[in-house]
Structures are given as C-alpha cells and as structure tokens.
PDB file with SEQRES, HELIX, SHEET and CRYST1 records, atoms N, CA, C and O in Angstrom:
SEQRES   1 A   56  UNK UNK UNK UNK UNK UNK UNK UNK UNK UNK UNK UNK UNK          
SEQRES   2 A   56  UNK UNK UNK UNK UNK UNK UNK UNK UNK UNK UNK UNK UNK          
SEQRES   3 A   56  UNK UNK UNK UNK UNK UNK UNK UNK UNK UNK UNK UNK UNK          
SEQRES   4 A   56  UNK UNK UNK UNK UNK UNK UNK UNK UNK UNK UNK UNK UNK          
SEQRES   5 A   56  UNK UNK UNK UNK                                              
HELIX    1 AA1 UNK A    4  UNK A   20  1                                  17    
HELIX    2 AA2 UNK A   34  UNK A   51  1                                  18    
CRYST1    1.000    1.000    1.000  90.00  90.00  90.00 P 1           1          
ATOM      1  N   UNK A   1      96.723  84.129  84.670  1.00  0.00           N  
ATOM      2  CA  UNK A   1      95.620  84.419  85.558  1.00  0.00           C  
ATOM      3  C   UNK A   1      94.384  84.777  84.725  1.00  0.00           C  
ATOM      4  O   UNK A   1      94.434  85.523  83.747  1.00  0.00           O  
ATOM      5  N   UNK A   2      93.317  84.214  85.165  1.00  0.00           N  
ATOM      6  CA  UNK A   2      92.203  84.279  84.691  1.00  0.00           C  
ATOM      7  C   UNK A   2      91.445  86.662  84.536  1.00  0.00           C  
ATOM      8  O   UNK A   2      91.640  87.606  85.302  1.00  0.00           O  
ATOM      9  N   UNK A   3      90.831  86.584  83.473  1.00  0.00           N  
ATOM     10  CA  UNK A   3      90.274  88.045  83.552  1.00  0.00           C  
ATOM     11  C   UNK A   3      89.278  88.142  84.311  1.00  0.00           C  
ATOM     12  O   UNK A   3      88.837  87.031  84.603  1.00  0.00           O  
ATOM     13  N   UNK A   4      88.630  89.134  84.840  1.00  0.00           N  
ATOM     14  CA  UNK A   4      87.276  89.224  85.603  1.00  0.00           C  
ATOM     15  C   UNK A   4      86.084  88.884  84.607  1.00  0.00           C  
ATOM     16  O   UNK A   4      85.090  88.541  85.247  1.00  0.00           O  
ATOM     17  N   UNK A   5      85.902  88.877  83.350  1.00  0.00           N  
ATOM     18  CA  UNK A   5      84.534  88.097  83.199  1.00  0.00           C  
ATOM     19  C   UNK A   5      85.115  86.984  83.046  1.00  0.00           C  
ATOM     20  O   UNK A   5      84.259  86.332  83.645  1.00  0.00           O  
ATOM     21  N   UNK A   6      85.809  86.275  82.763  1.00  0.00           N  
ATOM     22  CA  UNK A   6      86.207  84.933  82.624  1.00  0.00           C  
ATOM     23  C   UNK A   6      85.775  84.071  84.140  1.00  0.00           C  
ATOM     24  O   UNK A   6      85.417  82.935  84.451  1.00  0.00           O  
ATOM     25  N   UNK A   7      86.006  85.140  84.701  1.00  0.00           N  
ATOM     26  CA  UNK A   7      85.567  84.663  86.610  1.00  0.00           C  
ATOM     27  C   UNK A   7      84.367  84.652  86.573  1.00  0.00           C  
ATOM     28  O   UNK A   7      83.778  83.647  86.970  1.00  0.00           O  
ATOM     29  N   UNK A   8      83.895  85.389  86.252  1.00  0.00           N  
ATOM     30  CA  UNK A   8      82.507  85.837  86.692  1.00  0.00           C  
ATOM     31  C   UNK A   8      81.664  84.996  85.807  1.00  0.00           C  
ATOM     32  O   UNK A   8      80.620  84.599  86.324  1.00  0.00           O  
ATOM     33  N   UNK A   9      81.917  84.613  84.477  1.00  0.00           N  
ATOM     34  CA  UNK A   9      81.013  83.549  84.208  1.00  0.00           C  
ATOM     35  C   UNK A   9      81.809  82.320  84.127  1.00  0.00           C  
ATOM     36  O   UNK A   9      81.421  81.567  83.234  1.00  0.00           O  
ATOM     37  N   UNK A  10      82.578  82.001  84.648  1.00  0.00           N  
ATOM     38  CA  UNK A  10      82.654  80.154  85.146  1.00  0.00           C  
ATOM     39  C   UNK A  10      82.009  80.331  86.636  1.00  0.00           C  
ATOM     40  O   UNK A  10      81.742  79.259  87.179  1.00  0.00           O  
ATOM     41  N   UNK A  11      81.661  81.734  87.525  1.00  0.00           N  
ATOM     42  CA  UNK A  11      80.907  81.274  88.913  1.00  0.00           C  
ATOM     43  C   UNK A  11      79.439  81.160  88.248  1.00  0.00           C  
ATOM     44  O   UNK A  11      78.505  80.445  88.613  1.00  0.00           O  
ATOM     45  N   UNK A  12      79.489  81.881  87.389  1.00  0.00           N  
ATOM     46  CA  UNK A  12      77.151  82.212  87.089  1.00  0.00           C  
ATOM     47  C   UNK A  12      77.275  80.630  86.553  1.00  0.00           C  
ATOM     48  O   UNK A  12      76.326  79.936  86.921  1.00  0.00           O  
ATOM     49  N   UNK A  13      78.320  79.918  85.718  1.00  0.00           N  
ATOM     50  CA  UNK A  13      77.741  78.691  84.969  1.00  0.00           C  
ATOM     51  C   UNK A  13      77.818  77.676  85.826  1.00  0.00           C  
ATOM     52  O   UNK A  13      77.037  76.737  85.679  1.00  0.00           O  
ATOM     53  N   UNK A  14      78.891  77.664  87.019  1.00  0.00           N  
ATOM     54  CA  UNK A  14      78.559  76.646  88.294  1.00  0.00           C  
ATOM     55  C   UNK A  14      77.376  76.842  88.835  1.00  0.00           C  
ATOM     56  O   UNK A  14      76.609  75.880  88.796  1.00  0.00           O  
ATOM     57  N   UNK A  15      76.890  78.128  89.490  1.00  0.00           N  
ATOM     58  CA  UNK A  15      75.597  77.965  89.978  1.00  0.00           C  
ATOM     59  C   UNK A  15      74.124  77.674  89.292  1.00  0.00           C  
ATOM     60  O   UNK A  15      73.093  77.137  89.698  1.00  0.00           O  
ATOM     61  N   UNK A  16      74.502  78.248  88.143  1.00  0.00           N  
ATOM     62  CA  UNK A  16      73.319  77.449  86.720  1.00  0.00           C  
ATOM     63  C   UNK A  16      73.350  75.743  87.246  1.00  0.00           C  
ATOM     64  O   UNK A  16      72.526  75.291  88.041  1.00  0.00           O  
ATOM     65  N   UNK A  17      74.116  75.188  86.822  1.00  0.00           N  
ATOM     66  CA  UNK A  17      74.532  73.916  87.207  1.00  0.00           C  
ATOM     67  C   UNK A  17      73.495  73.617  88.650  1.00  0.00           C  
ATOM     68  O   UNK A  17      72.352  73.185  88.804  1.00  0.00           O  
ATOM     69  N   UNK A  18      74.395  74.021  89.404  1.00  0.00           N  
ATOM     70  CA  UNK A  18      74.026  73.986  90.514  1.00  0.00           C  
ATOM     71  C   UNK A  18      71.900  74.117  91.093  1.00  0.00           C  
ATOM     72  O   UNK A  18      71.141  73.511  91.849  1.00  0.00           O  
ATOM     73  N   UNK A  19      71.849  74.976  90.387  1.00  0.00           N  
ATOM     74  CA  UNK A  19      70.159  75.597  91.020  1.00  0.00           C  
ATOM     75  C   UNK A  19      68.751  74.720  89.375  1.00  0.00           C  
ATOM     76  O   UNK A  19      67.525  74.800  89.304  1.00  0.00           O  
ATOM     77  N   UNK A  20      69.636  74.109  88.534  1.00  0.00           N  
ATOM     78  CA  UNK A  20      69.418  73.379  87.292  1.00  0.00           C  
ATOM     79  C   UNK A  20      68.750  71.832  87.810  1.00  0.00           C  
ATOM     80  O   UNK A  20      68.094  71.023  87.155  1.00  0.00           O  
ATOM     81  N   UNK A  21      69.202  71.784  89.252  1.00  0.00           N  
ATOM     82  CA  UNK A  21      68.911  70.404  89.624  1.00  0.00           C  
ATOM     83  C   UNK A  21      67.599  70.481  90.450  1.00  0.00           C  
ATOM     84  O   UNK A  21      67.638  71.234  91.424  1.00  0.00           O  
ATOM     85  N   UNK A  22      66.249  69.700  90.165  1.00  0.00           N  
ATOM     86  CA  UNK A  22      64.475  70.174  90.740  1.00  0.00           C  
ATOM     87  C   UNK A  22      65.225  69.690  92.295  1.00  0.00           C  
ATOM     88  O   UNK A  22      65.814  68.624  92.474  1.00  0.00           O  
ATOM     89  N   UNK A  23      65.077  70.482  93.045  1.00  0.00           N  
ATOM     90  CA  UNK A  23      64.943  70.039  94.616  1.00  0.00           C  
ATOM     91  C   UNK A  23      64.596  68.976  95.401  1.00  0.00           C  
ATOM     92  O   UNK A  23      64.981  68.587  96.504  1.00  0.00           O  
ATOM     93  N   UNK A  24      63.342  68.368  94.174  1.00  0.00           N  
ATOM     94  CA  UNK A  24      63.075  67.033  94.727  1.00  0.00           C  
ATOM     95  C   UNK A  24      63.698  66.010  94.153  1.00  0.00           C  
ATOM     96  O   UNK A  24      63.365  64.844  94.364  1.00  0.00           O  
ATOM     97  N   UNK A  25      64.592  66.331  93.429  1.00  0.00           N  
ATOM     98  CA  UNK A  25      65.536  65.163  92.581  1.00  0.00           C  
ATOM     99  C   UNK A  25      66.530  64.765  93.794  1.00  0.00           C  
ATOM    100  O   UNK A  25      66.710  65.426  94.816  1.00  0.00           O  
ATOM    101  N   UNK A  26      67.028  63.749  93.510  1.00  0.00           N  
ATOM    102  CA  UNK A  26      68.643  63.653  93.897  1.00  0.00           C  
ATOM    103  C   UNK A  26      69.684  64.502  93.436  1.00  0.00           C  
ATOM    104  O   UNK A  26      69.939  64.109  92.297  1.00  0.00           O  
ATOM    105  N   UNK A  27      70.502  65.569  93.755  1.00  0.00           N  
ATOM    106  CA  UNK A  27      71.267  65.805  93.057  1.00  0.00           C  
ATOM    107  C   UNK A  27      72.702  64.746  92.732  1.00  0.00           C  
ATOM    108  O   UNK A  27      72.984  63.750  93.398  1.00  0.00           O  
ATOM    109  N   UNK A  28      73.432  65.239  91.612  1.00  0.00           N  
ATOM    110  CA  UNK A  28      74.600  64.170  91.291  1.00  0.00           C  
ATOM    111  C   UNK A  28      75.950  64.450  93.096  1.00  0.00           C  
ATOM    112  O   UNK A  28      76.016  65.252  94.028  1.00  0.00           O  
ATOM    113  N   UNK A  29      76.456  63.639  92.791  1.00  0.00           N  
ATOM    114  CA  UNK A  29      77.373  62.983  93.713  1.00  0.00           C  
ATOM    115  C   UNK A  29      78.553  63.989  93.921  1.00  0.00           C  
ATOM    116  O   UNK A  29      79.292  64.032  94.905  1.00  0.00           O  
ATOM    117  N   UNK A  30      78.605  65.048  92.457  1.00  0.00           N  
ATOM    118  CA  UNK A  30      79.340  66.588  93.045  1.00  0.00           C  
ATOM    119  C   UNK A  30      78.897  67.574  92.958  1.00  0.00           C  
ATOM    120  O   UNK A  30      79.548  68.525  92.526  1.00  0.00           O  
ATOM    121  N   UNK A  31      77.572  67.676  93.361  1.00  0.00           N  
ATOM    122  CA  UNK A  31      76.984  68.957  93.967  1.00  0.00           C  
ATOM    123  C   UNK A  31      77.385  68.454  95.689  1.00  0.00           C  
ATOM    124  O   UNK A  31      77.154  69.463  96.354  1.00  0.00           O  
ATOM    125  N   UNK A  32      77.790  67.530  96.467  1.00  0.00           N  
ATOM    126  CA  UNK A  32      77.748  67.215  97.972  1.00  0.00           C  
ATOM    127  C   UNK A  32      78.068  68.434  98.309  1.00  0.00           C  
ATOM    128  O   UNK A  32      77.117  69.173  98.562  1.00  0.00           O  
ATOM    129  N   UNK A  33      79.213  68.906  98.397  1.00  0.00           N  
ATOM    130  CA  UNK A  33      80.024  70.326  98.472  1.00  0.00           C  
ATOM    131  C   UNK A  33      80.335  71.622  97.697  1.00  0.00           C  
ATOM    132  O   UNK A  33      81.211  72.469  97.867  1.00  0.00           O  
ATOM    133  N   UNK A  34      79.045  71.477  96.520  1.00  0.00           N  
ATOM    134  CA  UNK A  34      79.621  72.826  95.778  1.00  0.00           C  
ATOM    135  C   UNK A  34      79.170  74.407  95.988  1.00  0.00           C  
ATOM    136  O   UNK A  34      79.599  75.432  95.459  1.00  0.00           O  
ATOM    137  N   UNK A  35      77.791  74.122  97.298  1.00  0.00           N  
ATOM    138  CA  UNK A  35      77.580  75.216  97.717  1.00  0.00           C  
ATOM    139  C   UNK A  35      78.617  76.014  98.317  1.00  0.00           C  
ATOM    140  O   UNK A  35      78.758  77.209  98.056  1.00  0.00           O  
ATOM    141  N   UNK A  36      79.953  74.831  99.787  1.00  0.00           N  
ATOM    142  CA  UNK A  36      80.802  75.788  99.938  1.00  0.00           C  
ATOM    143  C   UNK A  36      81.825  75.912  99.221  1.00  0.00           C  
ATOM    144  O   UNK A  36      82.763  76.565  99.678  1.00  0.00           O  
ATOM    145  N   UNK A  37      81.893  75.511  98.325  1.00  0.00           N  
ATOM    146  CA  UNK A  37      83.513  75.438  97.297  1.00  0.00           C  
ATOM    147  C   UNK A  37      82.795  76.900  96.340  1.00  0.00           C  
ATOM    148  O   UNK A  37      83.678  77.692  96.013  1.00  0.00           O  
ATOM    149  N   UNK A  38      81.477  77.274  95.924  1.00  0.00           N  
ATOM    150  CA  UNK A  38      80.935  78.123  95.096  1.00  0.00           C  
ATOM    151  C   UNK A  38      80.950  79.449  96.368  1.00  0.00           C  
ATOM    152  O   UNK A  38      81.157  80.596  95.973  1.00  0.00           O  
ATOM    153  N   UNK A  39      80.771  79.248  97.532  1.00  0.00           N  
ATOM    154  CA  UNK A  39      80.964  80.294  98.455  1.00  0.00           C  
ATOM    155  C   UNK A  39      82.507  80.835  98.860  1.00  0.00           C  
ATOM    156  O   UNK A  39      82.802  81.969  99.238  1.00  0.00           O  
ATOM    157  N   UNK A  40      83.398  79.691  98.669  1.00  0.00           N  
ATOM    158  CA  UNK A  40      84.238  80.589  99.130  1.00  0.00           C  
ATOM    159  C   UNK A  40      85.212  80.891  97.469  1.00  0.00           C  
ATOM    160  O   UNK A  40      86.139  81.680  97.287  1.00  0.00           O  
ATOM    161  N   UNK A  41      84.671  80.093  96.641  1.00  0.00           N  
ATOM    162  CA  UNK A  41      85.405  80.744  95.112  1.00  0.00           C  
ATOM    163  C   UNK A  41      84.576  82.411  94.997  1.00  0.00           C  
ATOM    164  O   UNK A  41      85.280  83.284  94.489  1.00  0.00           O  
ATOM    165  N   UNK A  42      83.129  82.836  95.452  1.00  0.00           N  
ATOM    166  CA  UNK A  42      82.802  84.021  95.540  1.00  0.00           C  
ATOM    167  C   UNK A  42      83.676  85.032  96.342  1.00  0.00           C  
ATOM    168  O   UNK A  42      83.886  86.225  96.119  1.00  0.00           O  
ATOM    169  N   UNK A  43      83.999  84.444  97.061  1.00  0.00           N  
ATOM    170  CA  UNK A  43      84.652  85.373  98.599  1.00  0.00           C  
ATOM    171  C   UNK A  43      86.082  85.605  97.810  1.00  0.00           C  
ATOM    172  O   UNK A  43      86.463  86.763  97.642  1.00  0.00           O  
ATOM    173  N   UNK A  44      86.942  84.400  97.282  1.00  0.00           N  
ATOM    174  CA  UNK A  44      88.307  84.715  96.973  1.00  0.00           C  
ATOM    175  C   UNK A  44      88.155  85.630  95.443  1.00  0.00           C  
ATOM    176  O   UNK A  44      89.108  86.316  95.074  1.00  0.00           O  
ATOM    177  N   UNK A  45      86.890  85.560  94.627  1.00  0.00           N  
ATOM    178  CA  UNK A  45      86.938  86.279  93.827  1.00  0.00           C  
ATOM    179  C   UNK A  45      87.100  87.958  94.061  1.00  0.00           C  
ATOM    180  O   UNK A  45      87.959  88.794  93.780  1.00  0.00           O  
ATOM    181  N   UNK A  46      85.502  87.966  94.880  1.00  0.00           N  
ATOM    182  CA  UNK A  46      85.533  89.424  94.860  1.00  0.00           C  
ATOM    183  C   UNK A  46      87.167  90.081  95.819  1.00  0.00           C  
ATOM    184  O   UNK A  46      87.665  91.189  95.621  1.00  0.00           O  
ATOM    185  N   UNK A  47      87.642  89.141  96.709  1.00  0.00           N  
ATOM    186  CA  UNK A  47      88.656  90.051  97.449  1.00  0.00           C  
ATOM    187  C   UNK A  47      89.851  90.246  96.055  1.00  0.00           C  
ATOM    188  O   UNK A  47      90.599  91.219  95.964  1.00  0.00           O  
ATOM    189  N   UNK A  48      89.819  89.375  95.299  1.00  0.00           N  
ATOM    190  CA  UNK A  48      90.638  89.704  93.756  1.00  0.00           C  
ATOM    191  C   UNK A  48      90.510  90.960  93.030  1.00  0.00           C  
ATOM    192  O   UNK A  48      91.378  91.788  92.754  1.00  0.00           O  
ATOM    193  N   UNK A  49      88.799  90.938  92.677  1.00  0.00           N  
ATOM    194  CA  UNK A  49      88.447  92.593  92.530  1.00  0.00           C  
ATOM    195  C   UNK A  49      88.707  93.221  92.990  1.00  0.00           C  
ATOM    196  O   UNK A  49      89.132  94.083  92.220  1.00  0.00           O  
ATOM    197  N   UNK A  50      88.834  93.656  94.414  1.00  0.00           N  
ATOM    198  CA  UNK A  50      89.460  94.486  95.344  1.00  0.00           C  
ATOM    199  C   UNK A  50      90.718  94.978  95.112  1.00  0.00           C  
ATOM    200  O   UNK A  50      90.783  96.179  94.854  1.00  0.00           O  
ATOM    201  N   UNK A  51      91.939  94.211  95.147  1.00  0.00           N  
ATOM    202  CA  UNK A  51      92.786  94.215  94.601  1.00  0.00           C  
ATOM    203  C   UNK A  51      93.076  94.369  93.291  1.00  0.00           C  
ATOM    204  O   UNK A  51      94.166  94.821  92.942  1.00  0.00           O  
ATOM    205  N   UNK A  52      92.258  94.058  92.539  1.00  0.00           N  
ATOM    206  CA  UNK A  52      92.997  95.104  90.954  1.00  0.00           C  
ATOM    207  C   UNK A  52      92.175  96.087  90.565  1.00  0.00           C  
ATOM    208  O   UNK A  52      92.218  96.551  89.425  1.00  0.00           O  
ATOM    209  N   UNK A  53      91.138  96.597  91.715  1.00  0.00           N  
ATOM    210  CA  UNK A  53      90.391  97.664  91.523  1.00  0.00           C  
ATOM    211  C   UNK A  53      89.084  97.905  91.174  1.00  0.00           C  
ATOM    212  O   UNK A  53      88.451  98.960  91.124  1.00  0.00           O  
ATOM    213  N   UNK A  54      88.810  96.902  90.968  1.00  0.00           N  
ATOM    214  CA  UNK A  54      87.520  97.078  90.651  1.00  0.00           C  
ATOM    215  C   UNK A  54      85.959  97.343  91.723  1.00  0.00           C  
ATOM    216  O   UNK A  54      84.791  97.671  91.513  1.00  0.00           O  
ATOM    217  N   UNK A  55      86.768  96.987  92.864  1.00  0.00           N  
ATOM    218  CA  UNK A  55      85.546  97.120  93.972  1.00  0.00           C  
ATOM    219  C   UNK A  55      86.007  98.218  94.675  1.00  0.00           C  
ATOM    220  O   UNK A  55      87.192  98.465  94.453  1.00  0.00           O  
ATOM    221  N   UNK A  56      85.450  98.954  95.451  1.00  0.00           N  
ATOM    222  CA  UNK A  56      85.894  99.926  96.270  1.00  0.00           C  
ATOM    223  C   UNK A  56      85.690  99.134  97.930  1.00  0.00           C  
ATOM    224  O   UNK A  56      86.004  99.747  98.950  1.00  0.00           O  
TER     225      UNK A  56                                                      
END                                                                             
C-alpha cells in the first residue's frame, strides 16, 4: 500500500497535468474523464487518512 505523501503527490502531479493544458487548447483524449476519476481518487484518499489517522 501506497504512504500518504506518495498519495498526495501522484494526486498534485495528475492535477498539474491536468490544469497544464491552456483552456483554449484541445485537451488530449485522457483528460475526457480525469476530473471525475481525480475527484473521487480525492474522496477515497482522504477517507484513507481518516482511517490511519491522520484526519480527525
């Protein structure tokens, strides 16, 4: 199992990725879905923190 910064920066380097692309571009062909695949990898992260303590 992955550590908590190991999580935490493969989510900051997807959304780099992600917000890296000018608005008026096309983005590439797998950004279609990575806003919700990056929303709910946030959601299953932090409830992870939760569970080994780190969030209250």
């Amino acid at each position: 199992m992955k550590e908590v910064q190991h999580r935490i920066a493969y989510y900051l380097k997807k959304v780099s990725e992600k917000t890296s692309v000018h608005p008026a571009k096309i983005p590439p062909r797998s950004h279609k879905y990575r806003h919700e695949r990056l929303m709910t990898y946030k959601k299953l992260m932090h409830e992870e923190f939760k569970n080994q303590g780190y969030v209250n």
